[in-house]
C-alpha positions in Angstrom: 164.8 -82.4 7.4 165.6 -82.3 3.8 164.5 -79.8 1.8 163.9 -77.4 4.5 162.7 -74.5 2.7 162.1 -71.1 4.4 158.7 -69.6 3.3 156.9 -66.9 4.8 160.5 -66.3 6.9 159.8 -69.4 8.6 161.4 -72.8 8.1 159.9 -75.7 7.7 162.1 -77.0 10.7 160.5 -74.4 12.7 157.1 -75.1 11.6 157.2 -78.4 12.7 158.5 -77.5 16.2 155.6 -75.2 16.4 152.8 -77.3 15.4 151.6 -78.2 18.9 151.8 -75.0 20.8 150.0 -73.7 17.2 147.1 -76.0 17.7 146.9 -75.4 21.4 146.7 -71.5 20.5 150.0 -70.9 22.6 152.3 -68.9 19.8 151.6 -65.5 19.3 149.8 -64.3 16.4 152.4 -63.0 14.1 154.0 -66.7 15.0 150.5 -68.2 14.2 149.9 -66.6 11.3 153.6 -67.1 9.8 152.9 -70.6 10.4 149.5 -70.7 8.3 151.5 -68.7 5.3 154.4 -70.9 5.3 151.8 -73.9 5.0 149.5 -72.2 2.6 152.8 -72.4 0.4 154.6 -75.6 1.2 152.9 -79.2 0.4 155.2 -80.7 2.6 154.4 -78.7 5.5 150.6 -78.7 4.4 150.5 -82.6 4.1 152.2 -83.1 7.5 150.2 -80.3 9.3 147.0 -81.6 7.7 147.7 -85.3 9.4 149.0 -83.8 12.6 145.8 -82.3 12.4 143.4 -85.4 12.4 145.8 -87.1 14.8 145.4 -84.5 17.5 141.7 -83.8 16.6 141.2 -87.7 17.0 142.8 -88.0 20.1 141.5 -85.0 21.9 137.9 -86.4 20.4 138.7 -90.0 22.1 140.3 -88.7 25.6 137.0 -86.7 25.4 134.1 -88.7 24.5 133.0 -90.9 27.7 133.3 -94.2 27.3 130.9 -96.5 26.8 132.1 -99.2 29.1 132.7 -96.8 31.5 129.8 -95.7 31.5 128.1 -99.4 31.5 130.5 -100.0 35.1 129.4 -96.6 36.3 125.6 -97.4 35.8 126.4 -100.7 37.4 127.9 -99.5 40.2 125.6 -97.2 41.2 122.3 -99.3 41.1 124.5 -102.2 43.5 124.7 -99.2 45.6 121.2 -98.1 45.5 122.1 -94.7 44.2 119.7 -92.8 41.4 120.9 -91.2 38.5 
């Protein structure tokens, strides 16, 4: 990465390893919160972390949500079958 800058005694590198086990709460929390003072301090990190962010947050969100189409084929399903909800 260029301009890997080490803020907070954490590089930017490092950050960026970290992100996911951060987000999953899997990192320690002197790891966790050298993470969050190294991005309080580095745009880079902050702009990167920020979209990393929405990424997962969408994706958890979608795997999450029930689909509506599967929902439909469930519903559909189960009145062929004679079975109540």
């Amino acid at each position: 990465m260029n301009n890997d800058r080490i803020l907070a005694g954490i590089a930017c590198t490092q950050v960026l390893a970290k992100l996911s086990d951060y987000f999953d709460g899997e990192l320690a929390p002197e790891v966790s919160a050298q993470i969050e003072a190294h991005v309080r301090q580095c745009d880079n990190c902050a702009r990167f972390g920020g979209a990393f962010t929405a990424i997962v947050a969408g994706l958890r969100k979608s795997i999450e949500a029930p689909s509506s189409s599967a929902s439909a084929a469930t519903a559909r399903l189960r009145s062929r079958l004679g079975l109540r909800d």
